[in-house]
C-alpha positions as CSV (number, residue, x, y, z in Angstrom):
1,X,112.0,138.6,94.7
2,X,108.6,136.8,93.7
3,X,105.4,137.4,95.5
4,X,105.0,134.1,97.1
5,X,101.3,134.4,97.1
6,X,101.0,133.2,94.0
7,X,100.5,129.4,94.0
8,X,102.2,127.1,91.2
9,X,99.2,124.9,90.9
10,X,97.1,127.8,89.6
11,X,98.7,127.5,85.9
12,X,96.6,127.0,83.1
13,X,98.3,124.9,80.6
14,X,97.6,125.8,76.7
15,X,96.9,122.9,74.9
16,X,95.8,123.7,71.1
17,X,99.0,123.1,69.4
18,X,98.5,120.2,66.4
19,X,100.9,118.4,64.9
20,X,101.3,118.0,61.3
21,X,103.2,115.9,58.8
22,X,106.1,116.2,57.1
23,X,109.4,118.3,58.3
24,X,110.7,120.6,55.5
25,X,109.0,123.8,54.1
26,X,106.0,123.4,51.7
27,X,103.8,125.1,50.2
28,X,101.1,126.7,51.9
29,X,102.1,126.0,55.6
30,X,102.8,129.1,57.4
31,X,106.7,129.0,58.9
32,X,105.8,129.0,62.6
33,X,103.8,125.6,61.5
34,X,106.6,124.1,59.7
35,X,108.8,124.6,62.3
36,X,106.4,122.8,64.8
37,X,106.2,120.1,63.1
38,X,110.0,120.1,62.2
39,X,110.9,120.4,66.1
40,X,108.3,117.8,66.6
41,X,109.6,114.9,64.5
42,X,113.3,116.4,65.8
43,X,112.4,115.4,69.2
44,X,110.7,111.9,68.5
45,X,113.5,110.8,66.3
46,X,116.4,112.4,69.2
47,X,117.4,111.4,72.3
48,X,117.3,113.6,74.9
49,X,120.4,115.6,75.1
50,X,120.9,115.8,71.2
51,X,117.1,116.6,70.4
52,X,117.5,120.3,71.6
53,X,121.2,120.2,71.7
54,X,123.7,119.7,68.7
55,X,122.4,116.8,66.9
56,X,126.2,117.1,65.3
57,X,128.5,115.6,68.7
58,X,128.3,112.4,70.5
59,X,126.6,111.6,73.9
60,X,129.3,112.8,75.6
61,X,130.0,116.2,73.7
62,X,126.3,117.4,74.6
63,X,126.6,116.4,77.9
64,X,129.8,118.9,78.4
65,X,127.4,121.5,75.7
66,X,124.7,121.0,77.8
67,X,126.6,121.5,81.2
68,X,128.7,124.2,80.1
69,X,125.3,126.3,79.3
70,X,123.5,125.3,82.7
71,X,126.5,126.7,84.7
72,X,126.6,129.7,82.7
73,X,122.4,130.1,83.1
74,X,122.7,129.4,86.8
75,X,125.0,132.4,87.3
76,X,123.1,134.7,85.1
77,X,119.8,133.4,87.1
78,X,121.7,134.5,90.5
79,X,120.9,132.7,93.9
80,X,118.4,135.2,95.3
81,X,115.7,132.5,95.7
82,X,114.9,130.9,98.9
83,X,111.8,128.7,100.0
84,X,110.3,131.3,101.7
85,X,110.3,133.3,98.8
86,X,111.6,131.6,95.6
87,X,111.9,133.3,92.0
88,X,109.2,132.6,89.6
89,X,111.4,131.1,86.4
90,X,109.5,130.4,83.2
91,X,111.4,128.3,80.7
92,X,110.3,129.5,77.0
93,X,110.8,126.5,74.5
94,X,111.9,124.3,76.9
95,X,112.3,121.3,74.9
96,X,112.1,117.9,77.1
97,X,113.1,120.2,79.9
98,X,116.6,119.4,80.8
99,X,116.9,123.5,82.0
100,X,113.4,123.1,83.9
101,X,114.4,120.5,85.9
102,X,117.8,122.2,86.9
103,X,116.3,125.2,87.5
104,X,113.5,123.7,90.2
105,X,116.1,121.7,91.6
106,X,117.6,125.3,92.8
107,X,114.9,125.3,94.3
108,X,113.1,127.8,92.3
109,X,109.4,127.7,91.1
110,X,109.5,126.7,87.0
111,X,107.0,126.9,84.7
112,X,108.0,125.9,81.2
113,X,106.3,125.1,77.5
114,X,107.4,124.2,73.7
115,X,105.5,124.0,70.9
116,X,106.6,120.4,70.4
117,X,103.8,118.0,72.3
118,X,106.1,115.2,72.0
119,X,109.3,117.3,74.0
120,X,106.1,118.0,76.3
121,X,104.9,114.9,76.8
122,X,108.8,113.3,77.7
123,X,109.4,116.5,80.0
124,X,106.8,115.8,81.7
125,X,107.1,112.2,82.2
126,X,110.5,113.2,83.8
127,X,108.7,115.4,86.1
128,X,110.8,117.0,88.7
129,X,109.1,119.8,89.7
130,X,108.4,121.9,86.3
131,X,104.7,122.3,85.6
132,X,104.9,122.2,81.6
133,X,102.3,122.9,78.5
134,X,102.6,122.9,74.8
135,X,102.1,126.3,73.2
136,X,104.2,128.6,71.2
137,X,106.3,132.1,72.1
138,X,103.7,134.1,71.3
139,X,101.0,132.2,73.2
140,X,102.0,131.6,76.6
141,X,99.8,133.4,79.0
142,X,100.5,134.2,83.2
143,X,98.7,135.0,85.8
144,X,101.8,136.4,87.4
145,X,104.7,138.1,86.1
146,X,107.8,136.0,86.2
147,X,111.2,137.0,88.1
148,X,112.8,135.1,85.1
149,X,112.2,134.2,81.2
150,X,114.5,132.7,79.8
151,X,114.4,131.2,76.0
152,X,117.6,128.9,75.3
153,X,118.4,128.4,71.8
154,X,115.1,128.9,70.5
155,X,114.8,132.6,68.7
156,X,117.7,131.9,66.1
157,X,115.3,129.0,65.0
158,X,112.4,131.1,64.4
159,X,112.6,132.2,60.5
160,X,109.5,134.3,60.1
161,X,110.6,137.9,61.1
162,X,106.9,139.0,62.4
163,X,106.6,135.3,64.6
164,X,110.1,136.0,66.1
165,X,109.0,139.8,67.2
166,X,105.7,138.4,68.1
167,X,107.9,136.0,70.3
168,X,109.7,138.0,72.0
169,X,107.4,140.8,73.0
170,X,104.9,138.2,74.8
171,X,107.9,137.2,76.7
172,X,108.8,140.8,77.8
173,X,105.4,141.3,79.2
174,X,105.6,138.3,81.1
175,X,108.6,139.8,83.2
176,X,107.9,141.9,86.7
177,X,109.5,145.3,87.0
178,X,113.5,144.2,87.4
179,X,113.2,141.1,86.3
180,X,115.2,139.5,83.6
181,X,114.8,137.9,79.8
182,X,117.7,136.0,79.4
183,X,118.2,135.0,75.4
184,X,120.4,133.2,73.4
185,X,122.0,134.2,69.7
186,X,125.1,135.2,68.4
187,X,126.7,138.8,69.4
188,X,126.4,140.4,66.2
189,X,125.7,143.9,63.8
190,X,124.5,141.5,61.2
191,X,121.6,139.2,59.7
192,X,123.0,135.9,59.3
193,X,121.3,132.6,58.0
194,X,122.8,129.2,58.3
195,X,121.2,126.1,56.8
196,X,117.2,126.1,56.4
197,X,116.5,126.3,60.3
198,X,118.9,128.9,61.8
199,X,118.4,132.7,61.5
200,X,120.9,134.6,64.0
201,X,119.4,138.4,64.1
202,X,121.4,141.7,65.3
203,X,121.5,143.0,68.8
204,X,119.8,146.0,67.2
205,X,117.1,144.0,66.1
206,X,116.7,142.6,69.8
207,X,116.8,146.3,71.3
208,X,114.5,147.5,69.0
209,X,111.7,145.4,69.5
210,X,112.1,145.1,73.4
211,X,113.7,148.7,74.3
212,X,110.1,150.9,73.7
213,X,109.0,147.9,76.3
214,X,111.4,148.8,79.2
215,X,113.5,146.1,78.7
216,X,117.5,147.5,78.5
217,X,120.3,144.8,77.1
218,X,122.5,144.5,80.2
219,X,125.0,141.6,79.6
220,X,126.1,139.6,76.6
221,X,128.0,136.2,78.3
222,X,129.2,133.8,75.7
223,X,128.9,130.0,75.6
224,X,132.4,129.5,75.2
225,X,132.0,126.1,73.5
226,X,134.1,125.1,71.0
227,X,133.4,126.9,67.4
228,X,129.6,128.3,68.9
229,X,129.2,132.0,68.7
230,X,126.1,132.3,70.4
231,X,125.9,133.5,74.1
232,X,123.5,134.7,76.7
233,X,121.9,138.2,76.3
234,X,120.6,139.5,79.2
235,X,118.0,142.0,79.4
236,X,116.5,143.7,82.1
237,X,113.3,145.7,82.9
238,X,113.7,149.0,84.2
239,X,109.9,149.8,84.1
């Protein structure tokens, strides 16, 4: 459970993303910024189901995508929060925060950030409960370990190899002894790229970078949606 004497308010948002122009790769522009700025016009020119979701089905398909993956999050999450002491959830690449909000609804306490200030500024004008800030995976900083990470269909997006380690070992420090970093990509032995913004990496890769920091792959749970291969992977510090 979260020590609930940590108060919510005391988060300090990181603000020093830019935005720049243009969406596809060019010369001299490191990845991590191209892809900011791809996300960026993604979720100004989405609404706000197909922005983060599959930009390929209808209003109706990503409502059942997006529903189907909330159900399967929740169970993953557990329901071991309670308002005396709630679990301390941090939503990694949250997008315009559909999974923040659902999460606080459960009543537990959510902080969540993208590297998109547009999907931060709409989440926010949503409100319901999240406390939100724009930085990237390798940036956020706590002042308290969280019960939960959790980082939904974000990874496979990163293309630079060194950004997507860099990503993922901020989020494993961020996670209290037993806690849980729950994050999505396909269940495979193999490297696979699709089109110019998906790069689906290995469970080996995943152990390798978050094993030597206590973290042990406890669960793979797939989305079950149609023709998608990717799934929850569920690690879990053990020290």
């Amino acid at each position: 459970m979260a020590d609930d004497t940590r108060t919510h308010d005391d988060m300090r948002p990181y603000d020093g993303v830019r935005p720049h122009d243009g969406v596809r790769p060019h010369d001299g522009v490191r990845p991590q910024d191209d892809m900011r700025t791809y996300w960026d016009a993604r979720h100004a020119d989405h609404d706000e189901l197909a922005s983060g979701g599959h930009i390929g089905l209808d209003r109706s398909g990503n409502e059942i995508f997006y529903a189907q993956r909330l159900g399967t999050l929740l169970t993953l999450v557990g329901d071991l929060s309670s308002p005396a002491a709630p679990l301390f959830v941090l939503d990694a690449g949250c997008g315009k925060g559909y999974f923040a909000r659902a999460l606080a609804r459960c009543g537990h306490r959510v902080d969540a950030f993208d590297a998109s200030p547009t999907a931060v500024e709409q989440a926010r004008a949503e409100g319901g409960g999240p406390r939100y800030a724009v930085a990237g995976l390798d940036e956020w900083r706590s002042p308290w370990p969280y019960d939960i990470v959790a980082c939904v269909d974000v990874l496979f997006h990163v293309l630079d190899d060194q950004a997507w380690a860099a990503g993922l070992r901020n989020m494993a420090s961020l996670i209290r002894v037993a806690g849980r970093l729950i994050v999505t990509d396909e269940d495979t032995a193999d490297r696979t790229t699709r089109g110019d913004y998906i790069v689906h990496r290995p469970i080996a890769a995943y152990r390798a970078e978050l094993e030597p920091l206590g973290l042990r792959h406890t669960l793979f749970r797939p989305y079950g949606f149609r023709e998608n291969r990717v799934g929850f992977h569920v690690f879990t510090r053990t020290r």
